[in-house]
Structures are given as C-alpha cells and as structure tokens.
Backbone as CSV, one residue per row, in Angstrom:
resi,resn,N_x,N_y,N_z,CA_x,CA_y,CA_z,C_x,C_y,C_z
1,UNK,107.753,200.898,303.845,106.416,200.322,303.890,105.791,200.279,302.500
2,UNK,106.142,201.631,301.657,104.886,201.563,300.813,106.046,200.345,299.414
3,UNK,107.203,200.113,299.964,108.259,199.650,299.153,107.482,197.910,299.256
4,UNK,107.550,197.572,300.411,106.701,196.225,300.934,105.164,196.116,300.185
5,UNK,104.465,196.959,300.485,103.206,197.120,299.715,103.347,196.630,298.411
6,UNK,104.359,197.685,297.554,104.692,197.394,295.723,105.200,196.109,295.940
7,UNK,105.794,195.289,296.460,106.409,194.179,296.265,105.476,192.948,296.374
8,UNK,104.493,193.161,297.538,103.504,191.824,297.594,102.439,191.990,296.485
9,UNK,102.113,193.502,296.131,101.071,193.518,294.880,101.748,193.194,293.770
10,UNK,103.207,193.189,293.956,104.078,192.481,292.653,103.588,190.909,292.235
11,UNK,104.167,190.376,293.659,104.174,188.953,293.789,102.834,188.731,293.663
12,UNK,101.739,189.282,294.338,99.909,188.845,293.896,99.775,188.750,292.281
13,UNK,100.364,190.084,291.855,100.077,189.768,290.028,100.950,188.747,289.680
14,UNK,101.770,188.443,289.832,102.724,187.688,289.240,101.941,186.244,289.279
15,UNK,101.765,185.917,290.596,100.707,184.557,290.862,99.515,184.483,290.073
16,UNK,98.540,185.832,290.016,97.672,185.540,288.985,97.622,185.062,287.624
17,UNK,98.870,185.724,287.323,99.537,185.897,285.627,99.797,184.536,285.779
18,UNK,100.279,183.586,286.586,101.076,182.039,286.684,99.851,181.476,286.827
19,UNK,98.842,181.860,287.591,97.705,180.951,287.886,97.321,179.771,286.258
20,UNK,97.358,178.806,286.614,96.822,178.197,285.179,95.104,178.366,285.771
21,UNK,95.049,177.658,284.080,93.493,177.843,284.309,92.951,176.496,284.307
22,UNK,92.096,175.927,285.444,91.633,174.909,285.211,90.542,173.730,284.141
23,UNK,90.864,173.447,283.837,89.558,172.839,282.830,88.606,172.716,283.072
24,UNK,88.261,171.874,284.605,86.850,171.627,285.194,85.845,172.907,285.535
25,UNK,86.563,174.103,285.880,86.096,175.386,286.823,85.512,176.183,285.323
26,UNK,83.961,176.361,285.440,83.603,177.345,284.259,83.864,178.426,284.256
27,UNK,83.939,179.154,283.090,84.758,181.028,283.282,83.573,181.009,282.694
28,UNK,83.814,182.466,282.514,82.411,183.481,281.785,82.949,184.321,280.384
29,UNK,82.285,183.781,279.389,83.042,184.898,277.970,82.340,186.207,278.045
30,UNK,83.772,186.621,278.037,83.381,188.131,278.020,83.287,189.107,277.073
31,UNK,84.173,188.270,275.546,83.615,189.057,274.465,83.980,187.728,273.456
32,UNK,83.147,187.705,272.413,83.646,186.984,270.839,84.919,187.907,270.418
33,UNK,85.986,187.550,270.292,86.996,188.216,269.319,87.099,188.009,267.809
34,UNK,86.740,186.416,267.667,86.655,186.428,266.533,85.934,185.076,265.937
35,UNK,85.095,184.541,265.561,84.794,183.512,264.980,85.710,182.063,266.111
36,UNK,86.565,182.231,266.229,86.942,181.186,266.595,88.123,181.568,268.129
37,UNK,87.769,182.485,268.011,88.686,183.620,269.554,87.908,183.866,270.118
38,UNK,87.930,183.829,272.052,86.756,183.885,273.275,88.069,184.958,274.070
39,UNK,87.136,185.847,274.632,87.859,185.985,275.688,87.067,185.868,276.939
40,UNK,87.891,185.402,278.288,87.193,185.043,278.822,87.078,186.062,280.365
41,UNK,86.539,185.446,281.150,86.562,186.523,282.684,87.687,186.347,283.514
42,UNK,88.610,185.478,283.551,89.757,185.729,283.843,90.997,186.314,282.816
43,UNK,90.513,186.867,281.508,91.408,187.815,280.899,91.930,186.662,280.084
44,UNK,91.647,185.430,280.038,92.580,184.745,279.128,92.310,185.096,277.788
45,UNK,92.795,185.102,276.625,92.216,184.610,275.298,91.953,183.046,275.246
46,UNK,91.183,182.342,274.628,91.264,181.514,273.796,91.061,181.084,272.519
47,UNK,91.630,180.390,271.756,91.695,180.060,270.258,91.190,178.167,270.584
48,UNK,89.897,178.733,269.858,89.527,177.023,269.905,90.457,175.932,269.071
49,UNK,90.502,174.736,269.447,91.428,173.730,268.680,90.483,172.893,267.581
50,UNK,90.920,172.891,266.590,90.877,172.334,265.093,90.106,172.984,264.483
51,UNK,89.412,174.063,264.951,88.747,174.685,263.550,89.251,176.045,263.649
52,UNK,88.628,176.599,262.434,89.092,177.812,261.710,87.692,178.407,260.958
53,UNK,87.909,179.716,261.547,86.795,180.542,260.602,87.373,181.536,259.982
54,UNK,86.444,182.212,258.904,87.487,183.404,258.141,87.453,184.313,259.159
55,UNK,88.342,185.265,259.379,88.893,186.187,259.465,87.630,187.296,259.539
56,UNK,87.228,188.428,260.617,86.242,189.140,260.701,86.717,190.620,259.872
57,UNK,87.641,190.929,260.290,88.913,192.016,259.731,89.940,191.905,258.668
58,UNK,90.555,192.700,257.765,91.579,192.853,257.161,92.722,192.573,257.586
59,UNK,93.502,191.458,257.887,94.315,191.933,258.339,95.744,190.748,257.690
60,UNK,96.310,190.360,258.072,97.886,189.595,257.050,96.958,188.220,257.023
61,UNK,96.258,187.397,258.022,95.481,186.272,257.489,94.239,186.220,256.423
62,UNK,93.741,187.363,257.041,92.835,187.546,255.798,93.422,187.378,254.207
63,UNK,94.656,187.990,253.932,95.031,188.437,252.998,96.260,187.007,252.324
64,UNK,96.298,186.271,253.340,96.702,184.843,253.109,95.644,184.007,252.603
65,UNK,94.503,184.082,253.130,93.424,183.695,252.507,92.814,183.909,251.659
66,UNK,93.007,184.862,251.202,92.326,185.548,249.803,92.969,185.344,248.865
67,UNK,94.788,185.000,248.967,95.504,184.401,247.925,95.462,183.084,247.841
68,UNK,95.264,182.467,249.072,95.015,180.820,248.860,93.948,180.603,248.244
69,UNK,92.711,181.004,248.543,91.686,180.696,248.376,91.045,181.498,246.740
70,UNK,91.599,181.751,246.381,91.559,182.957,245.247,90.408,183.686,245.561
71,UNK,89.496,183.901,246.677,88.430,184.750,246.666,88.924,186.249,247.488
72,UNK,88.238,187.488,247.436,88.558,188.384,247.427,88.172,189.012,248.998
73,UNK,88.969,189.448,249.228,89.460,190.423,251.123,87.504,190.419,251.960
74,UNK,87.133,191.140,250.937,85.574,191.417,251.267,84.933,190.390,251.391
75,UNK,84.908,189.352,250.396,83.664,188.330,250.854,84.859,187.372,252.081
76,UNK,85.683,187.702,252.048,85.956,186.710,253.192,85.410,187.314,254.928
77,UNK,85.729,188.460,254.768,85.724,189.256,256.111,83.901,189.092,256.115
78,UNK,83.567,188.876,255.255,81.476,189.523,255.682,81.555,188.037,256.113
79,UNK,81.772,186.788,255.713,82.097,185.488,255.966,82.364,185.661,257.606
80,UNK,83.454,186.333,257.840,84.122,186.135,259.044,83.429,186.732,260.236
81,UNK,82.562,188.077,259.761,81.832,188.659,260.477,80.520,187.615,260.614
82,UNK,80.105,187.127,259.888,78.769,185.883,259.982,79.117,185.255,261.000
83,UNK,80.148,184.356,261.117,80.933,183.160,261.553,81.226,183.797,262.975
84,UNK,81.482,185.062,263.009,81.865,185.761,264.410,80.034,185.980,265.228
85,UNK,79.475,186.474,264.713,77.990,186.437,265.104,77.172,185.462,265.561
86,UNK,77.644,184.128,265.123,77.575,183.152,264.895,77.567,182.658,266.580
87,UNK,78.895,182.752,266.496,79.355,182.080,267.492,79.027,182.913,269.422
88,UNK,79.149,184.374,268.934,78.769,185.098,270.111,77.362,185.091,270.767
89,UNK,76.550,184.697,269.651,75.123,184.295,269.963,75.339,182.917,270.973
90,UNK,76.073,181.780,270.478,76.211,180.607,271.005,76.862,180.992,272.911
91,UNK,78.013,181.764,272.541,78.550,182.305,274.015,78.738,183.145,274.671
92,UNK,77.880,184.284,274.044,77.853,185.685,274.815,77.317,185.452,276.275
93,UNK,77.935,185.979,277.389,78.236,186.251,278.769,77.817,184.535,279.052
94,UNK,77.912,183.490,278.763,77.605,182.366,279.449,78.879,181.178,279.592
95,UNK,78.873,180.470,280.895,79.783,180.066,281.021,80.086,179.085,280.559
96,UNK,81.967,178.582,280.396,82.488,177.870,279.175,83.105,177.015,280.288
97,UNK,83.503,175.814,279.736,84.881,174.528,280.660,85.395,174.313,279.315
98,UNK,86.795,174.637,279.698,87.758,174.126,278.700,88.479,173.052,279.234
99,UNK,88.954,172.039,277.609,89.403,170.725,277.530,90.563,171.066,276.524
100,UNK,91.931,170.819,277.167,93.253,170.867,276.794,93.566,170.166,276.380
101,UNK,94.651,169.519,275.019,95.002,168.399,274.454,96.575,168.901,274.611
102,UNK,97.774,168.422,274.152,98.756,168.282,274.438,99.413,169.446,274.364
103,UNK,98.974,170.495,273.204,99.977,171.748,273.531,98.593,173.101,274.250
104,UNK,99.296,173.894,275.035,98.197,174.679,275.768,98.093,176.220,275.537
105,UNK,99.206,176.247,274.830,98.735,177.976,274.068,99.647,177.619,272.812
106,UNK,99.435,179.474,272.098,100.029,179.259,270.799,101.265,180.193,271.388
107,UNK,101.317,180.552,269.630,102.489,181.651,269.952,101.959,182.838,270.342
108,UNK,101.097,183.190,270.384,100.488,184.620,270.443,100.154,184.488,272.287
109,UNK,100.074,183.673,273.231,100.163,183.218,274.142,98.371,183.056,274.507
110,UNK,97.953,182.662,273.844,96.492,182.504,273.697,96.168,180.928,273.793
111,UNK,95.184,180.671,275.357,95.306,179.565,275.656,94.573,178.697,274.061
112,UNK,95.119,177.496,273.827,94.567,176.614,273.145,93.435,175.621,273.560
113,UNK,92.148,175.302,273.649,91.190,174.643,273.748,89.366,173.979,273.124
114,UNK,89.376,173.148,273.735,88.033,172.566,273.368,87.252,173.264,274.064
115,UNK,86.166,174.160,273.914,85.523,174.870,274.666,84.132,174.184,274.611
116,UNK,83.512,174.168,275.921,82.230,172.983,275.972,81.100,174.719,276.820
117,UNK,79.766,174.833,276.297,79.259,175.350,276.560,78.489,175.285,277.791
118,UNK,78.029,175.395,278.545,77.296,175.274,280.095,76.170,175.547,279.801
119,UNK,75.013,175.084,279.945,73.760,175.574,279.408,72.678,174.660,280.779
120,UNK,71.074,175.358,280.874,70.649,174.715,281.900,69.148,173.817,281.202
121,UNK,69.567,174.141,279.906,68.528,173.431,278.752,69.528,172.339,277.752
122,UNK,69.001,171.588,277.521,69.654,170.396,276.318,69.976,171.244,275.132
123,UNK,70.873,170.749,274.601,71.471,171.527,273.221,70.437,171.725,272.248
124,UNK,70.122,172.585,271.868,69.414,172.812,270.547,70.032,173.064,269.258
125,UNK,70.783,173.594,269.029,72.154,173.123,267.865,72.393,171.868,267.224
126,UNK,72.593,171.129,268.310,73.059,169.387,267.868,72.513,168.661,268.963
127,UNK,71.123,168.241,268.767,70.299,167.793,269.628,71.069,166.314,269.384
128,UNK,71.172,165.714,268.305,72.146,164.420,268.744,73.058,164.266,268.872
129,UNK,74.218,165.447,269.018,75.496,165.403,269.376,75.827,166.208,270.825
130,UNK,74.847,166.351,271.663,75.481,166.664,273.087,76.219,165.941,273.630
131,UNK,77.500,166.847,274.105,78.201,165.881,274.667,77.748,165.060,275.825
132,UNK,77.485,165.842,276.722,77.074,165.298,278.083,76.544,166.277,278.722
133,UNK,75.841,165.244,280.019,75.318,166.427,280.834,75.507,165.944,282.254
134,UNK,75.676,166.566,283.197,76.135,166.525,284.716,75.130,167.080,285.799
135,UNK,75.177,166.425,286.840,74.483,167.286,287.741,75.582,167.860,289.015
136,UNK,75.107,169.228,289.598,76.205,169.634,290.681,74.737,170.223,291.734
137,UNK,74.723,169.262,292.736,74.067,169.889,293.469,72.822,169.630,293.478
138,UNK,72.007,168.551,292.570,71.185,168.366,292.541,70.586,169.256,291.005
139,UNK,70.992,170.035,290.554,70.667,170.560,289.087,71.321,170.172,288.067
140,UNK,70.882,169.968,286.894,71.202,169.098,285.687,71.592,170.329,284.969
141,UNK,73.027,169.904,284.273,73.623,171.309,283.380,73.864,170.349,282.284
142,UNK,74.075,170.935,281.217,73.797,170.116,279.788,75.237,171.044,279.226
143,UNK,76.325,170.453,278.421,77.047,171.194,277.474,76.957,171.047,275.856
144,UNK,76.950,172.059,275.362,77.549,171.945,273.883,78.968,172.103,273.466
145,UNK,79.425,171.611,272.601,80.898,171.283,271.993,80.868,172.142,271.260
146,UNK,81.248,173.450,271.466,81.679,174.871,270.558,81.921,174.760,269.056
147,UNK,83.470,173.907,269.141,84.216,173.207,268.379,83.082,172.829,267.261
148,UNK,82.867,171.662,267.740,82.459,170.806,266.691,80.878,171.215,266.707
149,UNK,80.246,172.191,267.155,78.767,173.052,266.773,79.662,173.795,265.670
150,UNK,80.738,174.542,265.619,81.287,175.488,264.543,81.172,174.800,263.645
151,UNK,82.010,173.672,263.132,81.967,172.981,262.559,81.054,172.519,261.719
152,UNK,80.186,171.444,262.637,78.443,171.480,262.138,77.891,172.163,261.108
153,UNK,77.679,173.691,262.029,76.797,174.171,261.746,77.394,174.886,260.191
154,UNK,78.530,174.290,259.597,78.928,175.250,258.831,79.674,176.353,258.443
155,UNK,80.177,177.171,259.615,80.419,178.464,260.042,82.600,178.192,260.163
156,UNK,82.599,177.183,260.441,84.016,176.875,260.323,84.854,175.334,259.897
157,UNK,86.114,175.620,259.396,86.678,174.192,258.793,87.408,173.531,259.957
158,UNK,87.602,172.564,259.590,88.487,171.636,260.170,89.785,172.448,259.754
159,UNK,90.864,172.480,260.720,91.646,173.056,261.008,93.064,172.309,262.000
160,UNK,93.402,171.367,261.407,94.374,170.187,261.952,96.007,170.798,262.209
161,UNK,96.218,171.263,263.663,97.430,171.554,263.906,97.786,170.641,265.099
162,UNK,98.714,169.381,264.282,99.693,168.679,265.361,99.900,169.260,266.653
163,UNK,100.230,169.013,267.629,99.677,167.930,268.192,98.473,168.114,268.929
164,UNK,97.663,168.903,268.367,96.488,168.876,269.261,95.742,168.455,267.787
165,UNK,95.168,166.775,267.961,94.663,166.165,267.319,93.086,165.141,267.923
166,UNK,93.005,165.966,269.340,92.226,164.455,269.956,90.924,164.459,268.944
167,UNK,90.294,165.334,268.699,88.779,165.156,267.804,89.066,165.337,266.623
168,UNK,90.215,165.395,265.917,90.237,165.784,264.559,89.510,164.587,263.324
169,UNK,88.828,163.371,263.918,88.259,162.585,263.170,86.826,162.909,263.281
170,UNK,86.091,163.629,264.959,85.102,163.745,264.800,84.941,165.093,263.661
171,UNK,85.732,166.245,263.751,85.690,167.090,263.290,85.627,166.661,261.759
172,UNK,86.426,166.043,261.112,86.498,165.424,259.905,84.972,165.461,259.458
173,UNK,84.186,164.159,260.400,83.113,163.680,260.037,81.983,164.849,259.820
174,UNK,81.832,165.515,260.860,80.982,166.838,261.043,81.026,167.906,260.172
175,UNK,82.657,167.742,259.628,82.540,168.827,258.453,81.755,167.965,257.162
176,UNK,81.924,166.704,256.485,81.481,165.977,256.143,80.032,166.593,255.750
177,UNK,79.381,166.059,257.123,78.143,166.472,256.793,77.558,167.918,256.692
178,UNK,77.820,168.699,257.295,77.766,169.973,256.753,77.847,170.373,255.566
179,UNK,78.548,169.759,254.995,78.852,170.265,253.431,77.912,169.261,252.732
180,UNK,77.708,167.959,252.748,76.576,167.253,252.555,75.247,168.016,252.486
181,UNK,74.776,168.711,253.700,73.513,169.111,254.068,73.681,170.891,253.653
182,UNK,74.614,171.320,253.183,75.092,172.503,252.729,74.696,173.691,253.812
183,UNK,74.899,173.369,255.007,74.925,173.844,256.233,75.816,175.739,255.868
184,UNK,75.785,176.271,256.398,76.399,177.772,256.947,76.676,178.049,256.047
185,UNK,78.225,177.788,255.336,78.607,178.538,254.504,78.514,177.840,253.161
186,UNK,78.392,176.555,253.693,78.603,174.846,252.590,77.308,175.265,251.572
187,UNK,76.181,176.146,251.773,74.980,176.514,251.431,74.460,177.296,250.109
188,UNK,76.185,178.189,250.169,76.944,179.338,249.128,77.240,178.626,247.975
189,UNK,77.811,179.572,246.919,77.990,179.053,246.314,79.828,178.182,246.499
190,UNK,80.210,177.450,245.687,81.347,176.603,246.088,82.367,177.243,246.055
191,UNK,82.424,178.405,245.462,83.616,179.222,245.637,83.757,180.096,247.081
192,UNK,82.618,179.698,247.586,82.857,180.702,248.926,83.707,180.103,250.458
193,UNK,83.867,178.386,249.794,84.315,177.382,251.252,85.545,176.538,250.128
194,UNK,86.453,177.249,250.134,87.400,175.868,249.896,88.223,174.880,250.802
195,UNK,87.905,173.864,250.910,88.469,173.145,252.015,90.431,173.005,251.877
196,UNK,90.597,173.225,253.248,92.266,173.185,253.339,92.412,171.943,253.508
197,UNK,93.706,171.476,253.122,94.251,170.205,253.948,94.607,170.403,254.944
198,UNK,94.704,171.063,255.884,95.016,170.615,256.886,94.460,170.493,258.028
C-alpha cells in the first residue's frame, strides 16, 4: 500500500514538473532574482527575452563584464542591485502572462519569456507604450511590457539571442531613446552603459 501511495505521489510530481506553463493563465512573482530573473508561484524561474541588466552579485558574469566593459566588479553590481530594485518594485507579488518566442528555456532550464504585467490601473511607466488592455468578466485589466519598460526606462540593454528575436526592433528603438533622454543608467556618466552588439 504505502509502495502504491510513493508511486502515484511519484507520478503527481512528475506531471507537475511536465506541466508546461501556459502563456494566457497569470502566475504570481514571488521573488525578483535578479534585474532581469522572476520567480514565479508555480516555482518556475524566468529570464526575460532580449534584455540584460548588470549582474546584482559577484559572480563569473559579473566578472565577464567588468573585463568587457573595462569598468570595475563594484560599480557594476550597485548597477545591478538598482536595476534589480527596479524591477521588483514593477513586480513584486503581482501577477505576470508570459509570451514565448521560438526557444522556451535556456540552459540553466529557466523558462525564457516576454513577461507582460497585469495591473487594474493604465501603465504609468509608458503611458504611450501600453500594450493592451482586456476585459474578463466585465473588469478592465491593463498590461505593461516588463521587457521593453526595462529597457525604456534605462535599467537594461538590448540583449539579442537568436532565435528569440520577435521585439528585438522594438527593443532596439526603446533603447534608442533612453539613451537619447539619458533615462536610468543612460543618465551616468558614459562609462557606466556600454552598449553590446548583440
């Protein structure tokens, strides 16, 4: 019996662990990991697609960055910690719908996505760039575009990894102006944002 028991609570986790996650169905973030890392209420990670923020911690990217970028471990991480603050303000405990483009995790097995914010007020971030807004039920829910608010607002680069390319022109543009309007980090001095190619 208790052999039957271990075996169906096998097969229950196993199904959860397989469960994909839907795009349409909102989850709940349950912590900022990092500037550009959510985790969410079903335990997933996610790593948003095309941008990149520094690094909150010390750790082998940081330290890739500090040689690319010739700036030093510390101002990148206080950077990364901004950029992480940043963003947890935007999604602490509120719910997210993710939008998948062709590949759906990385290597680290961390789903890959466009994360769109759920909100029951119009964007205040990018009052002319909301994406859309829906009603369910007779109530009007409004989203913001994570992504490309990071972006925006400064706080992260464009970050172009094949084949997940669908916004990488809006992203283009948005970084654009950010650095134009010397938005987040664009604001610093020029040694503090060097733009990557990729």
């Amino acid at each position: 019996m208790n052999l039957l028991k271990c075996g169906i609570g096998l097969l229950a986790f196993t199904c959860f662990l397989a469960a994909p996650v839907y795009p349409d169905t909102p989850l709940t973030v349950t912590r900022c990991i990092d500037g550009d890392t959510l985790q969410l209420s079903n335990g997933e990670k996610v790593r948003l697609i095309g941008v990149d923020t520094p690094e909150s911690k010390n750790n082998a990217k940081t330290r890739r960055d500090a040689k690319r970028t010739e700036r030093d471990i510390k101002s990148i991480t206080e950077q990364g910690k901004r950029a992480k603050e940043f963003t947890r303000q935007l999604v602490d405990g509120k719910q997210v719908r993710l939008e998948f483009d062709v590949r759906q995790r990385d290597k680290y097995g961390r789903l890959l996505a466009y994360v769109y914010v759920v909100s029951d007020i119009p964007n205040v971030v990018l009052p002319n760039k909301r994406i859309g807004h829906y009603d369910v039920q007779g109530e009007k829910y409004y989203e913001e575009f994570l992504n490309a608010t990071l972006v925006w607002s400064g706080y992260a680069q464009v970050m172009t990894v094949p084949p997940n390319v669908k916004y990488q022109e809006l992203f283009h543009r948005l970084q654009e102006e950010a650095r134009d309007q010397g938005a987040g980090f664009w604001g610093e001095s020029l040694n503090n944002m060097k733009v990557d190619a990729r």
